[in-house]
C-alpha positions as CSV (number, residue, x, y, z in Angstrom):
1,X,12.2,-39.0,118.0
2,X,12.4,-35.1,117.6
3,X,14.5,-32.4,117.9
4,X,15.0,-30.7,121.1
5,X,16.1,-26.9,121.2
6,X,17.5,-27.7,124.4
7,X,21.0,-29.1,122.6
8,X,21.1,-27.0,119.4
9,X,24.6,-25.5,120.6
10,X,26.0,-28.8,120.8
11,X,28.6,-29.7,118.3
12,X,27.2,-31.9,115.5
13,X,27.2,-35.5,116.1
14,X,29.1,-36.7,113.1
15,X,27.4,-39.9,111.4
16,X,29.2,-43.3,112.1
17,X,28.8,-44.1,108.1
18,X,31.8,-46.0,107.0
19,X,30.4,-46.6,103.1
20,X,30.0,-49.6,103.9
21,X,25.9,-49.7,103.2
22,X,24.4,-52.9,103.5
23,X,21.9,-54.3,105.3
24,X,21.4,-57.7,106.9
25,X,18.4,-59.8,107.1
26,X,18.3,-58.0,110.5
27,X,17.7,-54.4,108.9
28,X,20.8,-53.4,110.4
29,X,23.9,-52.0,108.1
30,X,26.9,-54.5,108.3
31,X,29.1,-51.5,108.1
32,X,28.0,-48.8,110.8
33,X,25.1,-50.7,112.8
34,X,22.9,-48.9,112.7
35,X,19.3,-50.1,111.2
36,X,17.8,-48.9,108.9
37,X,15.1,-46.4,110.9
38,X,18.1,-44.8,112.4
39,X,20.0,-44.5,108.8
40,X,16.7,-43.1,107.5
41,X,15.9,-40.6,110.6
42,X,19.4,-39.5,111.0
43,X,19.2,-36.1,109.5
44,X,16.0,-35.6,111.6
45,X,17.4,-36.7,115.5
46,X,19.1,-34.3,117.9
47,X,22.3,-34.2,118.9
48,X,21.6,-36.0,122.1
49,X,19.6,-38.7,120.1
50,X,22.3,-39.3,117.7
51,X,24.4,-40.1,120.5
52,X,21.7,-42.6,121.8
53,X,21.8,-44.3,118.4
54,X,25.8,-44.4,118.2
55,X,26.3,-45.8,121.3
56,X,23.5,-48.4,120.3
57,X,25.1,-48.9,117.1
58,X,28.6,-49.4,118.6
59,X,27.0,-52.2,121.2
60,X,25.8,-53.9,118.3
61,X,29.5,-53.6,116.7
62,X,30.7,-55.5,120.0
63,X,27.7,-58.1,119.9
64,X,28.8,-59.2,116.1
65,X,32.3,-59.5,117.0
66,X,31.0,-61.9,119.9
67,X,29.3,-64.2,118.1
């Protein structure tokens, strides 16, 4: 993933943290969903990436709450 100049003016995608950091077996943080590549990229992604990686995050949220 990289930084496109194409969405610099965008606000800043705020990061779903919730302090909540740990990670299960799955490598994915039981309090925002995200895994741990995405936690560790984060600062890194664009604006339009970030959103990618909430709304996979927030489908993940929904999947646990399934099961």
């Amino acid at each position: 993933m990289t930084m496109s100049d194409t969405d610099n003016t965008l606000l800043n995608v705020p990061s779903p943290c919730v302090r909540m950091c740990t990670l299960g077996d799955d490598d994915i943080c039981v309090g925002c969903f995200r895994s741990l590549e995405e936690i560790k990229q984060w600062t890194q992604l664009s604006n339009v990436e970030k959103r990618q990686v909430v709304e996979l995050a927030d489908s993940r949220r929904l999947g646990a709450r399934r099961a």
